[in-house]
C-alpha positions as CSV (number, residue, x, y, z in Angstrom):
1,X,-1.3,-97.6,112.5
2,X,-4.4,-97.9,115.1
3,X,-6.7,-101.0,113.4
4,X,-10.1,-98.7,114.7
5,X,-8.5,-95.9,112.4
6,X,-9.8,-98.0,109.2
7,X,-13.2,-97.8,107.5
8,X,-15.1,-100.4,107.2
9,X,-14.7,-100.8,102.8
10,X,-18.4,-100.9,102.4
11,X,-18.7,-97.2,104.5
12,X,-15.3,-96.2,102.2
13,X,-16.8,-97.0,98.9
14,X,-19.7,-94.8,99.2
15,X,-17.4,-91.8,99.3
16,X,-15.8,-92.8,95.7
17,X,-19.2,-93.7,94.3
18,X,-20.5,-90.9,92.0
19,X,-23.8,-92.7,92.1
20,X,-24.1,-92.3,95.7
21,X,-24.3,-88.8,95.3
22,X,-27.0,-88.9,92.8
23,X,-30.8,-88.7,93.5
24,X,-31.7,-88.2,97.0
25,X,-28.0,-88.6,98.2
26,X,-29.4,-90.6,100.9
27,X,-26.7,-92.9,100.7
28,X,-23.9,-91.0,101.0
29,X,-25.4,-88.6,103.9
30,X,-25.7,-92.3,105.2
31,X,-22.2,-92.9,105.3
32,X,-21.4,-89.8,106.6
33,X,-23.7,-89.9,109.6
34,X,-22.4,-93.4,110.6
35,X,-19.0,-91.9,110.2
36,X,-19.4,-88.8,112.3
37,X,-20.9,-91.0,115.4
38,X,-18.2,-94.1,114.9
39,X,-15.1,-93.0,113.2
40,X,-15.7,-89.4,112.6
41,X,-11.7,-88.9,111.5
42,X,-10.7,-92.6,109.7
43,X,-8.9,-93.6,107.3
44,X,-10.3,-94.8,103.7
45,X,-7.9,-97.8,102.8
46,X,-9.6,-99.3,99.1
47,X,-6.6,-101.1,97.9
48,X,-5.2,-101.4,94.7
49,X,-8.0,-98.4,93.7
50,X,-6.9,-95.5,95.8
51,X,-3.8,-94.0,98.0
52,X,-5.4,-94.3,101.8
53,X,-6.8,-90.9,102.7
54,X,-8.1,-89.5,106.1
55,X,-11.9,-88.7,106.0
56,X,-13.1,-85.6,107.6
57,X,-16.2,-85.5,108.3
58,X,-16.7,-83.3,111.8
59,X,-17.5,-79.7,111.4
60,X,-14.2,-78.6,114.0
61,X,-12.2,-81.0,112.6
62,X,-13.1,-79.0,108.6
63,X,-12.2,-76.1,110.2
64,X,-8.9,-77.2,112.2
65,X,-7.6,-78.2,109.1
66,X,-9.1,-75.0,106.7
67,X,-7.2,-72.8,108.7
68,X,-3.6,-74.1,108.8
69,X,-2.8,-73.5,105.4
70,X,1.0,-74.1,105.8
71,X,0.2,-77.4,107.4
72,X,-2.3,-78.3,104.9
73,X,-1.8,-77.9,101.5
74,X,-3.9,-77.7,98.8
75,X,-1.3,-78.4,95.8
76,X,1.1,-80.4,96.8
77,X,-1.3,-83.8,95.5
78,X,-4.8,-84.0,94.0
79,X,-6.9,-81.0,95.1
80,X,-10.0,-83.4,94.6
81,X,-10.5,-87.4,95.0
82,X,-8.6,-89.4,91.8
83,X,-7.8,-93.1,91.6
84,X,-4.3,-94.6,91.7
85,X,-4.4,-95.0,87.6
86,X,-6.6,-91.4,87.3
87,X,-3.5,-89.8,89.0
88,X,-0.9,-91.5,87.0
89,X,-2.6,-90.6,83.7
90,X,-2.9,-86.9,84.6
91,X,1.0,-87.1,85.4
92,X,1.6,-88.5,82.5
93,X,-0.7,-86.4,80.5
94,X,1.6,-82.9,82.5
95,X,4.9,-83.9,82.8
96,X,4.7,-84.9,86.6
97,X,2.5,-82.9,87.8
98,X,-0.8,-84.2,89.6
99,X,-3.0,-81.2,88.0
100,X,-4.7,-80.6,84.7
101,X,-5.4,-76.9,85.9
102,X,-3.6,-75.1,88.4
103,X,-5.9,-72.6,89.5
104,X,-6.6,-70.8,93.1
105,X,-7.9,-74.0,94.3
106,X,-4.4,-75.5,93.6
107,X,-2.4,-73.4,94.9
108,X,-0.6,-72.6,98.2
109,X,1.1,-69.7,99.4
110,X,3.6,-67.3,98.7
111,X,1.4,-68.1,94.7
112,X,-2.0,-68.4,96.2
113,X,-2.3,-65.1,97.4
114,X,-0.6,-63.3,95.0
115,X,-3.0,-65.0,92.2
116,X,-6.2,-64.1,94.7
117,X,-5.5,-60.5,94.7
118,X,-5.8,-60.5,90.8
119,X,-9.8,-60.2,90.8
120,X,-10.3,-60.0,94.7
121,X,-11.5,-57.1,94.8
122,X,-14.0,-57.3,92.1
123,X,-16.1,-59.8,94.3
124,X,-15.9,-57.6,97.1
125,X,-19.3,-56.5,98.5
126,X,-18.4,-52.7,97.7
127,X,-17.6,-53.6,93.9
128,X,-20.5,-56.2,93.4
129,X,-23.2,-53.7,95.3
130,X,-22.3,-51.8,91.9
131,X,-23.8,-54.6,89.6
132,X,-27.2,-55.1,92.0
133,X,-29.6,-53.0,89.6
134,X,-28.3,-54.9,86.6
135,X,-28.3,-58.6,88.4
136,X,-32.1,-57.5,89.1
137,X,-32.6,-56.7,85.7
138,X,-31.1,-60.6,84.7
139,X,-33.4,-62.1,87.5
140,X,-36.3,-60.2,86.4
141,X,-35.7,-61.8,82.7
142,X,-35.7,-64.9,84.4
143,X,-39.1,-64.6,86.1
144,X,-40.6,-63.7,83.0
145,X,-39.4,-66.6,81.5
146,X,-40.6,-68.9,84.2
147,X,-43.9,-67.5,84.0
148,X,-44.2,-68.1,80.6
149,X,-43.5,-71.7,81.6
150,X,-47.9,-71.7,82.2
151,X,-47.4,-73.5,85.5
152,X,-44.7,-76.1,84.8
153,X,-41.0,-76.1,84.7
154,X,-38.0,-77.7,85.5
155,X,-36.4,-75.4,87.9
156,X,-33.2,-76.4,87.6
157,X,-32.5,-77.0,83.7
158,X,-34.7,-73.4,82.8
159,X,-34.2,-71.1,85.7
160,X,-31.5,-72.2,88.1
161,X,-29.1,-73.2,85.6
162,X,-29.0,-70.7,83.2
163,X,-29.5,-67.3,85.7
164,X,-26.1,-67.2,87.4
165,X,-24.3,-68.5,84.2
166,X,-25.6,-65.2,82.5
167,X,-24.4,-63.1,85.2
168,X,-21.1,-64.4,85.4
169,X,-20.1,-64.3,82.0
170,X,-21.4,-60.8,81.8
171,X,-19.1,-60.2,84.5
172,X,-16.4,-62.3,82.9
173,X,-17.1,-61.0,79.3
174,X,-18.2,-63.7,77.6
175,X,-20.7,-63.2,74.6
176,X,-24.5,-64.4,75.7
177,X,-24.1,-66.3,72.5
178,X,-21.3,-68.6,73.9
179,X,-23.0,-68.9,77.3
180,X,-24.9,-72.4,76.0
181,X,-20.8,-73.7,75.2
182,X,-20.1,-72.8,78.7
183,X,-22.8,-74.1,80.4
184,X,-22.2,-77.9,78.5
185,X,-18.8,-77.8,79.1
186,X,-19.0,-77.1,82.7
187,X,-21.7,-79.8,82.8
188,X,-19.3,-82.1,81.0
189,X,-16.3,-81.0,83.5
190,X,-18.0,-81.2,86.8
191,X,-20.3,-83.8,85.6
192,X,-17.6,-86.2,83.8
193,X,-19.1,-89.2,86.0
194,X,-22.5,-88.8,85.0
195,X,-24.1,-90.3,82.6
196,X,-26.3,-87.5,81.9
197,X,-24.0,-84.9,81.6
198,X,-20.6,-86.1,80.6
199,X,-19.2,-87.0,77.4
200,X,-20.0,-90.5,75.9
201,X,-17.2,-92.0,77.3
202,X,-17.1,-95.8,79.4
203,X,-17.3,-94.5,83.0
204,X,-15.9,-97.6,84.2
205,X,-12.3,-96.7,82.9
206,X,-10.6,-94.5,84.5
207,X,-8.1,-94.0,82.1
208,X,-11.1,-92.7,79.7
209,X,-12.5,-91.1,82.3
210,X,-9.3,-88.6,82.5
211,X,-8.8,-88.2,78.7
212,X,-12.6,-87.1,79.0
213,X,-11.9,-84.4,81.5
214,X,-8.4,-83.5,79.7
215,X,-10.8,-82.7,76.2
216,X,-13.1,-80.4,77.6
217,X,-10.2,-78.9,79.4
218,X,-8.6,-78.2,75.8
219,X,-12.0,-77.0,74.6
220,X,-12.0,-74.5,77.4
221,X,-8.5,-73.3,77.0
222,X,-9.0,-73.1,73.1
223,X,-12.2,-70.9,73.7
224,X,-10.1,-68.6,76.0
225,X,-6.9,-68.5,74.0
226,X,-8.9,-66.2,71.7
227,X,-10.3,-64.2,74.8
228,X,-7.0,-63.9,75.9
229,X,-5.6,-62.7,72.9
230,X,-8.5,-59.9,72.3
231,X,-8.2,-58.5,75.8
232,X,-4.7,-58.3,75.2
233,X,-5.5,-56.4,71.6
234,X,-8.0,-54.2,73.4
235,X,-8.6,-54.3,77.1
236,X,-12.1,-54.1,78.0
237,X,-14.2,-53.5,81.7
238,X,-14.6,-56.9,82.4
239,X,-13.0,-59.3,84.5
240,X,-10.9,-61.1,81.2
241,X,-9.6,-58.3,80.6
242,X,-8.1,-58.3,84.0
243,X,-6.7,-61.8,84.1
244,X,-5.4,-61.5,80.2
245,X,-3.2,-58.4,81.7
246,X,-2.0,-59.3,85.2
247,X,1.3,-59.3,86.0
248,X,2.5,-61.3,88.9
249,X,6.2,-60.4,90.9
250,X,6.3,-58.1,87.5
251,X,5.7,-60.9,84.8
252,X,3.1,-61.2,82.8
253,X,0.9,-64.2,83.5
254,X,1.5,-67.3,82.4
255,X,-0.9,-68.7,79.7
256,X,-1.7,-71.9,81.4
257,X,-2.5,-70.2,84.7
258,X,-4.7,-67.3,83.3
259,X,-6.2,-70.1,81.1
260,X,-7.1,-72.1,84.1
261,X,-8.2,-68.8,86.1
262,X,-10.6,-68.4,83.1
263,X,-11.8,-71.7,84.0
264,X,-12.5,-71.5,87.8
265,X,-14.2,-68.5,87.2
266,X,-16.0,-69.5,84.4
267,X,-17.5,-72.9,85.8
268,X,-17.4,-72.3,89.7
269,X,-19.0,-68.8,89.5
270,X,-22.5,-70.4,88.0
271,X,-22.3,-74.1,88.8
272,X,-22.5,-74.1,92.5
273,X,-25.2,-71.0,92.5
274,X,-27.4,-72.9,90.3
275,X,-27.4,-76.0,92.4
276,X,-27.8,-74.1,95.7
277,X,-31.0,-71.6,93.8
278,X,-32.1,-75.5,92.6
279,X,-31.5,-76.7,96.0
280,X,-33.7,-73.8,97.5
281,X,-36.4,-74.1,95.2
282,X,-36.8,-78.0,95.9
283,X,-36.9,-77.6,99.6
284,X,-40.0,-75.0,99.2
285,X,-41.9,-77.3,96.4
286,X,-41.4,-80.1,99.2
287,X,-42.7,-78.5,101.8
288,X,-45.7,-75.7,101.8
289,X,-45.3,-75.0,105.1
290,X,-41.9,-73.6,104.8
291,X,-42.6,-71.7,101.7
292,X,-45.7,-69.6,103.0
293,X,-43.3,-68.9,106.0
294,X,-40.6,-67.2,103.3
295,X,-43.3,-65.6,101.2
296,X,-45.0,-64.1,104.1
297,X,-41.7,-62.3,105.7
298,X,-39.5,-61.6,103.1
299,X,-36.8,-60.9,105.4
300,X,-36.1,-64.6,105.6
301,X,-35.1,-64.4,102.2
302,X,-30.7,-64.1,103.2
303,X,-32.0,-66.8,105.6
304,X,-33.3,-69.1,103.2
305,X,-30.4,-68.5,101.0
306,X,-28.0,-69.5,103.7
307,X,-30.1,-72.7,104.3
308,X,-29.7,-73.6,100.8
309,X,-26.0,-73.3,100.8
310,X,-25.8,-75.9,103.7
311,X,-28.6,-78.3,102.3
312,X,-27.0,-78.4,98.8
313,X,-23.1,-77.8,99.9
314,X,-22.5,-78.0,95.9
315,X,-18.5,-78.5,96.5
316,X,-19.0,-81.9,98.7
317,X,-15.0,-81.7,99.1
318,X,-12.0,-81.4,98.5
319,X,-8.8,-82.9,99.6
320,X,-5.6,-81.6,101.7
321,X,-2.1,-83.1,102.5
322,X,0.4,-82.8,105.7
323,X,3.3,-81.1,104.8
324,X,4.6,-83.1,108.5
325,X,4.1,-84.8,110.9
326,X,0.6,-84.3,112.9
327,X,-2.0,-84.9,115.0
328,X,-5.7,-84.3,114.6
329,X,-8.6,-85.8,116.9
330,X,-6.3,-88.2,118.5
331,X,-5.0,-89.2,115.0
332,X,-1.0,-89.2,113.8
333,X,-1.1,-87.7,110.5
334,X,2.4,-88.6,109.4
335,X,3.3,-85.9,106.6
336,X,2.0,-86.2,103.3
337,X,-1.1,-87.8,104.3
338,X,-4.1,-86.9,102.4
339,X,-7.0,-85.5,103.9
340,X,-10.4,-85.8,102.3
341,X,-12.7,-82.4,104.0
342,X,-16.2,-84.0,103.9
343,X,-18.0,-80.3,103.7
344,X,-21.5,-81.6,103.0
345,X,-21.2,-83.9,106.1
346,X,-20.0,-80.6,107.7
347,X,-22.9,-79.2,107.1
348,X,-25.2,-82.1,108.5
349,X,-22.9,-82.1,112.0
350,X,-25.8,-82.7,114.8
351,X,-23.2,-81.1,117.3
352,X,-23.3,-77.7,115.4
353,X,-26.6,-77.8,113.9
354,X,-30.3,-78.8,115.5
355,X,-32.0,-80.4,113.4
356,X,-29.6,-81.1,110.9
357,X,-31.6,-82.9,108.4
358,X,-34.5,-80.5,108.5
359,X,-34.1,-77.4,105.5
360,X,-35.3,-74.1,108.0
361,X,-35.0,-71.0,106.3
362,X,-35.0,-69.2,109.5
363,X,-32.0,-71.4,111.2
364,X,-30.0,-68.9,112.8
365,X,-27.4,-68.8,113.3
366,X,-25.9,-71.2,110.2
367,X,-22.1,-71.4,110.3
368,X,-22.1,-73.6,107.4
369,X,-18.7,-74.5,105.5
370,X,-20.1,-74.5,101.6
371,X,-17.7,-71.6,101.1
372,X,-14.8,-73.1,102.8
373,X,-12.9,-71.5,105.5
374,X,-9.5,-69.4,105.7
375,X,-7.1,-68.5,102.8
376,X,-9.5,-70.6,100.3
377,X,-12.8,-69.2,101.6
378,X,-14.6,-68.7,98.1
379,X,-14.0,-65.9,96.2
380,X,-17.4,-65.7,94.5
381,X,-19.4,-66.1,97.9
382,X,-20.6,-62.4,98.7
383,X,-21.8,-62.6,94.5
384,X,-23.8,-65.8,94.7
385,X,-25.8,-64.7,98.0
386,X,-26.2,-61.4,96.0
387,X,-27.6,-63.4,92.5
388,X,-30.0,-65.6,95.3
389,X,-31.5,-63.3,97.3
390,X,-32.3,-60.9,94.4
391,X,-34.1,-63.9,92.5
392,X,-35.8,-65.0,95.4
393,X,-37.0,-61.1,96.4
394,X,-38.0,-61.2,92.3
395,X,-40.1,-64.8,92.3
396,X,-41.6,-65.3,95.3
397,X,-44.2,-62.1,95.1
398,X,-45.4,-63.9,91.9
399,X,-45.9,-67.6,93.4
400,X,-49.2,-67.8,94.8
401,X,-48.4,-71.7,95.6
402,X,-45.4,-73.9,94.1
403,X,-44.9,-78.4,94.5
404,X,-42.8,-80.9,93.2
405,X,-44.4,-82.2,89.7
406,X,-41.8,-85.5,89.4
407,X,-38.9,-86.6,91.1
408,X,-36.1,-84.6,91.3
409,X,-32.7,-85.7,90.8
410,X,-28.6,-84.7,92.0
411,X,-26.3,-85.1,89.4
412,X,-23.4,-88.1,90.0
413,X,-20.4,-86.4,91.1
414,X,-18.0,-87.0,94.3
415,X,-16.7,-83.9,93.7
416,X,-19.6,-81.1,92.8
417,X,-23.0,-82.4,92.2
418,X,-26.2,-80.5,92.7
419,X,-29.9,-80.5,91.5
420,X,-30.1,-81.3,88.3
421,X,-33.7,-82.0,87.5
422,X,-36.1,-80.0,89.7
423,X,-39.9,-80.1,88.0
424,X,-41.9,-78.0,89.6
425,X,-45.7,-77.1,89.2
426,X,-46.8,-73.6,90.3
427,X,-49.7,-71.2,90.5
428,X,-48.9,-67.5,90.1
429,X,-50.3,-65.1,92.6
């Protein structure tokens, strides 16, 4: 292998550090900027702690490798980042296989698009223009409660958090009085590495670390067992009731995949909203300028919601392997390889964007990758613009004036991590 291919460890570590994605994320945004101008596709050799992988971190490069499915595969290894032992103990924990959930995100072709289909087309923007009055009716219940807030919030924990997870499960047909269980153990799932927000568990050992993740796994599979079961019973118009009876090449649907299709659904369709509706508010507390500009034209409102997909990118990866041999920016990719896509480095690319580092709700055009690209372009994408721009058109006639009141703060996570503190003071108009 080329020596120059290798990054320097103190540059590698960053990308394996949960911390480094934490408050600011200045360090790994950091790394990723050094990356893209010296070794913008390298490989990540931290012995004795992870396989080597291939780091991705230039916008055409994301996208080469997004759409050639067949040569990049999702499922064949890890979908996300995990450590030497963390992949031995899931094995272990499955029988051989590396996945504790094999969802959409885990699969390849001929399965992936026969499991897609299932609920495509009830995130289509035909189906989901259907459910606009009634997500206006959820925002405007969220308004109200942020004005009863008397000037001061936390945007994140009381607005941002809590809006999308009520419209999903609505969707999904969960009860609003099990939407607090699914909120912590999404939380708890995407935020295992964080102090905060995982279980009391030493983050240190990976071996804990996977147990961790494998328990509120369980609790989410026990919860939709019953789900499964009464949508069985009785089918209702909700999106369970869809996955509970879905057949697929004329067999019903195995439990462990319609449990784990529960799961995506359940923690992706609000997670990575609420950080990008968190991500949006925190740009316009930080900067007046930018938030008279949105109040005054409400058109910019898709605008702003774009900008907060990029500035958050919620999913900051997630990982591919060659099923051959290959090259990529001058690279041999011998097959197997793992391939980590760096989307929120992506998203910061100074050859695709101007002004990278600068949040502009009026950046136009914004081909950001925070939905992916290709076969695994997200699902949910046409529903979460929908759920922003209806809070935004909502809340914004009612701020007279809005700033940070603290410091906010990302969760830890290498894999999704977003705002999770956001306090806010505001004036209403």
């Amino acid at each position: 292998m080329d020596a120059s291919a290798r990054i320097p460890d103190e540059i590698a570590w960053n990308l394996v550090d949960p911390k480094a994605f934490g408050s600011g994320a200045a360090r790994i945004h950091d790394a990723y900027k050094w990356l893209r101008a010296n070794n913008p596709l390298g490989l990540a050799n931290l012995e004795g702690h992870y396989d080597p992988f291939w780091v991705v971190t230039k916008h055409t490069d994301i996208l080469e490798v997004s759409r050639q499915n067949a040569l990049f595969h999702s499922g064949d290894r890890q979908t996300t980042l995990t450590s030497q032992l963390g992949d031995k103990q899931v094995r272990k924990m499955t029988g051989g296989s590396p996945h504790l959930v094999r969802s959409l995100v885990q699969m390849d072709a001929p399965d992936h698009p026969k499991y897609r289909a299932l609920t495509q087309s009830w995130f289509m923007p035909g189906n989901i223009k259907h459910l606009e009055e009634r997500i206006r009716t959820i925002a405007r219940g969220a308004v109200d409660k942020m004005m009863a807030k008397c000037g001061q919030c936390d945007f994140a924990r009381d607005i941002a958090m809590l809006y999308p997870l009520h419209v999903i499960m609505e969707i999904l047909g969960v009860p609003a009085e099990d939407e607090p269980r699914m909120l912590m153990l999404t939380q708890e799932l995407f935020g295992a590495a964080d102090s905060e927000l995982g279980r009391d568990v030493d983050l240190t050992d990976p071996e804990k670390m996977t147990e961790s993740i494998q328990a509120v796994l369980m609790d989410f599979y026990q919860y939709f067992a019953k789900i499964t079961a009464s949508r069985r019973a009785e089918p209702r118009d909700d999106l369970a009731s869809v996955i509970a009876n879905s057949t697929i090449d004329g067999a019903p649907i195995s439990e462990f995949e319609a449990l784990s299709y529960y799961v995506i659904v359940a923690t992706a369709g609000h997670d990575t909203t609420s950080s990008s509706t968190a991500g949006a508010m925190w740009a316009l507390a930080a900067d007046p300028a930018q938030f008279a500009q949105v109040k005054s034209n409400p058109s910019l409102i898709p605008g702003l919601v774009d900008e907060a997909v990029r500035w958050t990118t919620p999913v900051k990866h997630f990982m591919r392997s060659a099923t051959a041999d290959t090259e990529l920016r001058g690279r041999k990719i011998a097959k197997g390889d793992w391939l980590m896509l760096c989307y929120a480095s992506g998203n910061r690319d100074e050859e695709i964007f101007e002004d990278p580092y600068v949040f502009r709700a009026d950046r136009n055009p914004n081909r950001h990758l925070s939905f992916g690209y290709g076969a695994h372009l997200c699902l949910g994408q046409h529903l979460a613009k929908m759920e922003m721009r209806i809070l935004f058109e909502e809340l914004l006639p009612h701020l007279k004036s809005i700033e940070l009141a603290g410091e906010p703060a990302n969760s830890e996570s290498v894999f999704v991590s977003g705002p999770k503190r956001v306090p806010i003071r505001f004036a209403t108009a």
